[in-house]
C-alpha positions in Angstrom: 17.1 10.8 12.0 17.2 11.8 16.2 15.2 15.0 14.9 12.6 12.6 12.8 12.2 10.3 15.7 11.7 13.1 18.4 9.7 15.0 16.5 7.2 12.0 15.9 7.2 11.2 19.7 6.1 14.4 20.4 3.2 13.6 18.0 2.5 10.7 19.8 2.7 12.5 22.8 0.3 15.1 21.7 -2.4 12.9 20.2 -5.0 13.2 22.8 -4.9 16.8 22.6 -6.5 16.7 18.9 -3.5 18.1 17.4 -2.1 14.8 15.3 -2.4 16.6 11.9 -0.7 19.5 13.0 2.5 18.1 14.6 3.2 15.5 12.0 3.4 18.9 9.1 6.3 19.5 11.8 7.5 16.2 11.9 8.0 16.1 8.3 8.7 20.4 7.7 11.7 20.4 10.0 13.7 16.9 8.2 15.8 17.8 6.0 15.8 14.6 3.6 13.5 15.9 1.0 13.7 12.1 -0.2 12.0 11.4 3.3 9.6 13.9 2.4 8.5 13.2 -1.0 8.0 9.3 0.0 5.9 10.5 2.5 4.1 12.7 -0.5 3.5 10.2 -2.7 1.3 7.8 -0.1 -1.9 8.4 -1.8 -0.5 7.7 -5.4 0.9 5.3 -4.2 -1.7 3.6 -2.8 -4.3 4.5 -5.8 -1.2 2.3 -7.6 -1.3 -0.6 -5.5 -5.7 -0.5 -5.2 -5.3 -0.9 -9.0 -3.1 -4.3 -8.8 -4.5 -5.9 -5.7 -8.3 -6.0 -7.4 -7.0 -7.2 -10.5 -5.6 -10.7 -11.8 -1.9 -9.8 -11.4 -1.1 -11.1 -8.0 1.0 -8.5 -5.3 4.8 -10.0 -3.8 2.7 -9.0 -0.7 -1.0 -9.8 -0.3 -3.2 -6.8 1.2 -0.4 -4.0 0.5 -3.2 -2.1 0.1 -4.8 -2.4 3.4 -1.6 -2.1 4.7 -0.9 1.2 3.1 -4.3 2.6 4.4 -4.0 1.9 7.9 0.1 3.5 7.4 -1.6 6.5 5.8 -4.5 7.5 8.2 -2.5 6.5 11.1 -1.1 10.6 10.8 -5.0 11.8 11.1 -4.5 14.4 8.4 -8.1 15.6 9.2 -11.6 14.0 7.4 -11.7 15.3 4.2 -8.0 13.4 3.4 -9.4 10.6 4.9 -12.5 10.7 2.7 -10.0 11.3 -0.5 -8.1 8.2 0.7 -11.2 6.0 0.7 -12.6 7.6 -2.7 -9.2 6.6 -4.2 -8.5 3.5 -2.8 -12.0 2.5 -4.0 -11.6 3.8 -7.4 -8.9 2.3 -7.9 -10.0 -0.9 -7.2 -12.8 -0.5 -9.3 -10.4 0.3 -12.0 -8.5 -3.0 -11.5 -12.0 -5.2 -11.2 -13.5 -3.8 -14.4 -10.0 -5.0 -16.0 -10.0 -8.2 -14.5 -13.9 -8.9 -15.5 -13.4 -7.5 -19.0 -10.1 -10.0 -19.5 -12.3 -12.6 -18.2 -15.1 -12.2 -20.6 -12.8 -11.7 -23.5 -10.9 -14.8 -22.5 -13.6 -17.2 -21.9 -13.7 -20.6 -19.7 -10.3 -21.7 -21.7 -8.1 -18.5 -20.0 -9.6 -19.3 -16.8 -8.9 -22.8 -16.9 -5.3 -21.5 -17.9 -5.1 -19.5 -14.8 -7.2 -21.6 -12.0 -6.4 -25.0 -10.3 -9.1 -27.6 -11.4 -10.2 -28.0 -7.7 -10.5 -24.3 -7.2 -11.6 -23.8 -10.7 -15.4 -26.0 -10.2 -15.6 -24.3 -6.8 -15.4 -20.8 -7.9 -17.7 -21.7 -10.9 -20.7 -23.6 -8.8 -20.4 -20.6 -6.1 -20.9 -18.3 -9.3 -23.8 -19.8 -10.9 -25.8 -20.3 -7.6 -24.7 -17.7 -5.8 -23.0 -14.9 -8.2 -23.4 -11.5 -5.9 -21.9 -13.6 -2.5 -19.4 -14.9 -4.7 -18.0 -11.4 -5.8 -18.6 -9.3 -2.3 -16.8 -11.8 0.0 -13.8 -12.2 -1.6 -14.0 -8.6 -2.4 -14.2 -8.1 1.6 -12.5 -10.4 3.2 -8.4 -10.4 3.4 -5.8 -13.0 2.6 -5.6 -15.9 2.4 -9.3 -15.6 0.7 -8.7 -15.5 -3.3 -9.8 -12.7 -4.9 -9.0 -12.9 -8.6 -10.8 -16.4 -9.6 -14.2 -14.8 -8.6 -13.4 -11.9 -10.6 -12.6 -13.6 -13.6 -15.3 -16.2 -13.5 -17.7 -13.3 -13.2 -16.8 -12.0 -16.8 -16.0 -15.7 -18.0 -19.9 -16.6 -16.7 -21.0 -13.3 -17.9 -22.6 -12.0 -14.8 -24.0 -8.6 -15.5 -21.2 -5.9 -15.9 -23.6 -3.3 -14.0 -24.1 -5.9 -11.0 -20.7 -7.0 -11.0 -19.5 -3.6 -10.3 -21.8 -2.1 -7.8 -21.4 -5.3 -5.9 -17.4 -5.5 -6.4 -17.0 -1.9 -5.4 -19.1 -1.3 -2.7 -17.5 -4.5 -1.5 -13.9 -2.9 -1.7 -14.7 -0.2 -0.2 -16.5 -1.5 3.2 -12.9 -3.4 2.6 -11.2 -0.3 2.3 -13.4 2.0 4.9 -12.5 -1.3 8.0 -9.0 -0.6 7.0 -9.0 2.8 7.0 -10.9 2.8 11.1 -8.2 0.6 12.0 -5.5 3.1 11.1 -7.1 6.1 12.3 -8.0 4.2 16.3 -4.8 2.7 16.7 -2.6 5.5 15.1 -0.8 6.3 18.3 0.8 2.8 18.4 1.8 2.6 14.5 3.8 6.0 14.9 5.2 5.0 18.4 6.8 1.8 16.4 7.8 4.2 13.3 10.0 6.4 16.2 11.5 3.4 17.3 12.8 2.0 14.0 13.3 5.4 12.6 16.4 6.6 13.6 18.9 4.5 11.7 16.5 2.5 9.4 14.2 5.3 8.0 15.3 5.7 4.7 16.9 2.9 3.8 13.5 1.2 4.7 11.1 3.9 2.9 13.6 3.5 -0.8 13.2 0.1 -0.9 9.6 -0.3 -0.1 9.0 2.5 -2.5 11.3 0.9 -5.5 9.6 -2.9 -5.1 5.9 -1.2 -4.7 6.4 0.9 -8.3 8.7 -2.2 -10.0 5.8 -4.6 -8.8 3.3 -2.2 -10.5 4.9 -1.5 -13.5 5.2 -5.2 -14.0 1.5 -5.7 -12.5 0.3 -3.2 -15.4 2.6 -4.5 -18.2 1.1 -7.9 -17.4 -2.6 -6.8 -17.5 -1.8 -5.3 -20.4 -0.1 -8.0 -22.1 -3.1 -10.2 -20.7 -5.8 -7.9 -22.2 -4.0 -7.9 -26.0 -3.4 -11.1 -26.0 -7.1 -12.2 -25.2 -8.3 -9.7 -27.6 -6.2 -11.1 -30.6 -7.5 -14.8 -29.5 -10.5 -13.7 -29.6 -10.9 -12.0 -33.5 -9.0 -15.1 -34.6 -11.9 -17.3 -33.0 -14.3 -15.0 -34.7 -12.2 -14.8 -37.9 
């Protein structure tokens, strides 16, 4: 880990000098853990993973993982064009997990919501839909925790907003969500790999295996659940219609 942690100082070190991309390959060529290596690898499908959950109903252990993955990621300054990928994945992703959520709403109806929502929150989120339905899907979409995102999203299907309206407003909404994260990372970089040296040398791995295991076991449960959700509202539904 002494090589890791000198090799990412001298990143840090080098920063001003426009060659970030370049001396992180180095940082991570010259380790030998290819465990290190492939965690480091799979950030982006990892954080097209985590997009999905954290703009659907299936609540994260961690609120904002997403964000936090972003800034992580574009703190190495890969160059533009990875940067752009990052944002085009993060956003579609959370697309991906909106359109879910707005489908299980409409499917559901006011009775799954009611399931799902306090009572307090529940006639809030409803009167900010009906009088205001494209504010009341673009600031949660925008703004962090502890703003809730997934009542809005539901009551949008459950209130049958307009599907094409919903999602325009929902993802442009992520991804000016996505694109402050993503400035945040890439401007205060330096300082983000600066603490990574510092923790590196005895906690690297250790650190990188269990965030990896808890963000794919909180996935994999965060998809089985929406899953789940989704059947189980479909089969109410045909034996309402039935």
């Amino acid at each position: 880990m002494t090589l890791l942690s000198n090799a990412i100082a001298r990143a840090v070190s080098t920063a001003s000098t426009g060659r970030y991309a370049e001396t992180l390959g180095v940082v991570l060529g010259q380790h030998s853990s290819s465990l290190l290596h492939l965690f480091f690898s799979l950030g982006l499908f990892g954080v097209f993973l985590v997009s999905i959950v954290d703009s659907s109903f299936v609540p994260l252990p961690l609120p904002g993982l997403t964000d936090i993955m972003i800034v992580l990621i574009a703190a190495q300054r890969t160059g533009w064009p990875h940067m752009l990928l990052l944002l085009g994945i993060c956003t579609l992703g959370s697309a991906i997990g909106g359109f879910v959520s707005y489908q299980v709403g409409q499917s559901g109806g006011m009775g799954f919501l009611e399931k799902r929502v306090p009572p307090k929150v529940l006639k809030r989120v409803t009167r900010w839909m009906e009088e205001h339905a494209i504010l009341a899907v673009a600031l949660p979409a925008i703004l962090p925790p502890p703003m809730p995102l997934s009542p809005f999203v539901l009551a949008a299907g459950v209130l049958n907003m307009s599907r094409r309206k919903f999602m325009i407003t929902f993802t442009l909404s992520r991804m000016a969500r996505h694109a402050i994260a993503l400035a945040l990372g890439i401007h205060y970089g330096s300082a983000v790999l600066r603490m990574w040296a510092k923790f590196s040398q005895r906690w690297a791995e250790p650190v990188l295996i269990v965030l990896w295991v808890g963000i794919l076991v909180s996935c994999g449960y965060a998809f089985y659940k929406m899953y789940n959700t989704s059947k189980t509202v479909r089969v109410g539904q045909r034996q309402v219609a039935g």
